[in-house]
N, C-alpha and C positions, 0 to 999 in steps of 0.2 A: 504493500500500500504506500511506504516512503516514497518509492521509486513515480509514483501515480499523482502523487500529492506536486511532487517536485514539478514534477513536465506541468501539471497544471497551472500552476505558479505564473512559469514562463511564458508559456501559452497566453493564460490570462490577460497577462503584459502585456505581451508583444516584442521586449526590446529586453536585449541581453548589454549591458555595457561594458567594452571589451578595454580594461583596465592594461595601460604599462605604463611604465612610471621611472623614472629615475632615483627612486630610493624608496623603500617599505614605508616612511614618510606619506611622502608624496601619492602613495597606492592607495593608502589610508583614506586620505583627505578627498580623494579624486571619489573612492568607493561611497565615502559616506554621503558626498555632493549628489551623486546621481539618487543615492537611495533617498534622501532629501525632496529630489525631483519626481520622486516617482517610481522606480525604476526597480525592482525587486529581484531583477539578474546581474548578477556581478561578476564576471568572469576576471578573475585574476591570471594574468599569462605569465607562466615562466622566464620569459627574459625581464622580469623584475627581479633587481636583487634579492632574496631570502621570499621568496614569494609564498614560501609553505609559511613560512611566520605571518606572511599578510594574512592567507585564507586561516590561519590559526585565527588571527586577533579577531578579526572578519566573523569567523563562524561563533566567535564565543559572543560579542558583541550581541550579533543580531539569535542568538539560539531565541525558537519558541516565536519565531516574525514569520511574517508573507517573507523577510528577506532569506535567498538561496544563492549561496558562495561556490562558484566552481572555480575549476582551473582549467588557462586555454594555452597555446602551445604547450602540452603534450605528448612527446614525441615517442614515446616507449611504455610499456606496462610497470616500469622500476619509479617513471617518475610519475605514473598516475597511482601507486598504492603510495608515495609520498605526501600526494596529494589529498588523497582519501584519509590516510590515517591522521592529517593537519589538518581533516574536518570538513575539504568539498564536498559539496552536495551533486555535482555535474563535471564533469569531464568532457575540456574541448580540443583535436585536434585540427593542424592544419592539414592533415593527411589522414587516411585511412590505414591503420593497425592491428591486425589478429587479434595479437597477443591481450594489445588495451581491452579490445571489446570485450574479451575472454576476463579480462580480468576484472571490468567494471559490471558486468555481467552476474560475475560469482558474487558481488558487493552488490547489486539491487543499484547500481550508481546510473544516472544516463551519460550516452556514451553518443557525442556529436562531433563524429571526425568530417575532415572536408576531403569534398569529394566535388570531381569536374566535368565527370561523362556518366550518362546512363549506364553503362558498367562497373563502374566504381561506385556508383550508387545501389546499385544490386547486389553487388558482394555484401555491399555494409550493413544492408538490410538484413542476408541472409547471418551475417553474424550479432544480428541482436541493436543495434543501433537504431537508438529511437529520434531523432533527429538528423539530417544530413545537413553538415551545416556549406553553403553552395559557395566556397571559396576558389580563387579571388571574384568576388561578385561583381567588380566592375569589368573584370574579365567578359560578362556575359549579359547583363543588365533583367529588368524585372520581366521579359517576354519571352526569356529561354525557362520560367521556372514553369508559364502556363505550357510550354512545348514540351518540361520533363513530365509533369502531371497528365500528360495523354495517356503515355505507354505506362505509365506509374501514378498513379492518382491516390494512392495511398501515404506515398513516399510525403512526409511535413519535413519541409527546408527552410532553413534559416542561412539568408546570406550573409555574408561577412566582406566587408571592403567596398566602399563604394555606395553605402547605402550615409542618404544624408535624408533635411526635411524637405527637399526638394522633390524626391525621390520615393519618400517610404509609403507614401502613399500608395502609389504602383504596385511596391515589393509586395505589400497584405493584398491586397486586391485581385492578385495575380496565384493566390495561393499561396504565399508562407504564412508556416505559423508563430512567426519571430523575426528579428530583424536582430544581426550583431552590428554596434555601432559603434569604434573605435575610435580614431584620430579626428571627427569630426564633430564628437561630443565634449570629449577629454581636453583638446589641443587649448584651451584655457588655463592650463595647470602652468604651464610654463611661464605665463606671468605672474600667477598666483591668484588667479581670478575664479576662482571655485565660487562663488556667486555665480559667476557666467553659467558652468557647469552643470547645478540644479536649473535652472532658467533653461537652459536649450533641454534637458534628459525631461522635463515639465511639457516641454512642446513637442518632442518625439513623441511621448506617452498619449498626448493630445492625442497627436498627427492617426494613431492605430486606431485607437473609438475611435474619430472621427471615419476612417476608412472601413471598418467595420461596419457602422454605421450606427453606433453607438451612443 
């Protein structure tokens, strides 16, 4: 039922916000901005420094909330049970993994690797991966997701890269059931503008009800 509870969470949302940061600091501040805004997926990624201590601090903070702590570049099954045992709720890679699936699988974890062809989306399926997340999505834009959804209408993608408020509307519309929103949420940390931060993850959140039609 964890495993049910969580996708739902996400689902509900709509918008995963895909956290890197220049220091466990900074991960910090950026994570708590978007949950501020709204935002109840927090994808912590590994090219943060100590980023199993973020999703620790992260998971203990929000335990018992709507809010759910994963971790996104994942590149192996050694650094997704690192991940799990410091408390992620979800599991993100940029690639598609056996071993991950296997392993988030045995742990009830979801497991959202990226994937960029109808074949690579079929493997992932058939090893248990409840989300495919549609990386690099400006690789491809919001009309190859209604194209995957023909032969796969089952298949829920969440794109990653490239997905802004210009845009997100399209991405739900089109069938996903999530948006990953990185460098075009976050990119206010850099000044120290976390104010900014909730204010745009506030209007992404918007942007989904409103496409839903909510």
């Amino acid at each position: 039922m964890k495993k049910i509870k969580i996708l739902s969470k996400i689902a509900d949302c709509g918008v995963v916000a895909v956290v890197r940061a220049d220091s466990k600091e900074e991960a910090v501040k950026i994570s708590e901005s978007c949950v501020e805004g709204g935002i109840v997926g927090i994808e912590v990624t590994f090219t943060v420094d100590g980023a199993d201590k973020v999703i620790g601090r992260l998971a203990s903070n929000y335990q018992n909330s709507e809010v759910v702590i994963g971790a996104g570049t994942v590149l192996d099954a050694t650094t997704a049970r690192i991940a799990i045992l410091a408390g992620a709720q979800f599991v993100v890679s940029p690639s598609f993994d056996e071993e991950t699936a296997k392993l988030c699988n045995l742990y009830q974890i979801p497991y959202m690797p990226g994937c960029m062809t109808i074949t690579e989306m079929k493997r992932a399926l058939e090893s248990g991966a409840d989300i495919i997340k549609l990386f690099p999505g400006n690789a491809f834009g919001p009309d190859f997701v209604k194209a995957v959804k023909a032969p796969l209408p089952q298949v829920n993608i969440m794109p990653t890269g490239g997905v802004s408020l210009d845009n997100i509307d399209q991405w739900i519309k089109n069938g996903c059931v999530a948006v990953g929103v990185g460098g075009n949420l976050v990119a206010p940390a850099k000044t120290g503008d976390y104010a900014k931060i909730t204010e745009y993850a506030a209007q992404y959140v918007a942007k989904v009800k409103e496409a839903r039609g909510a």
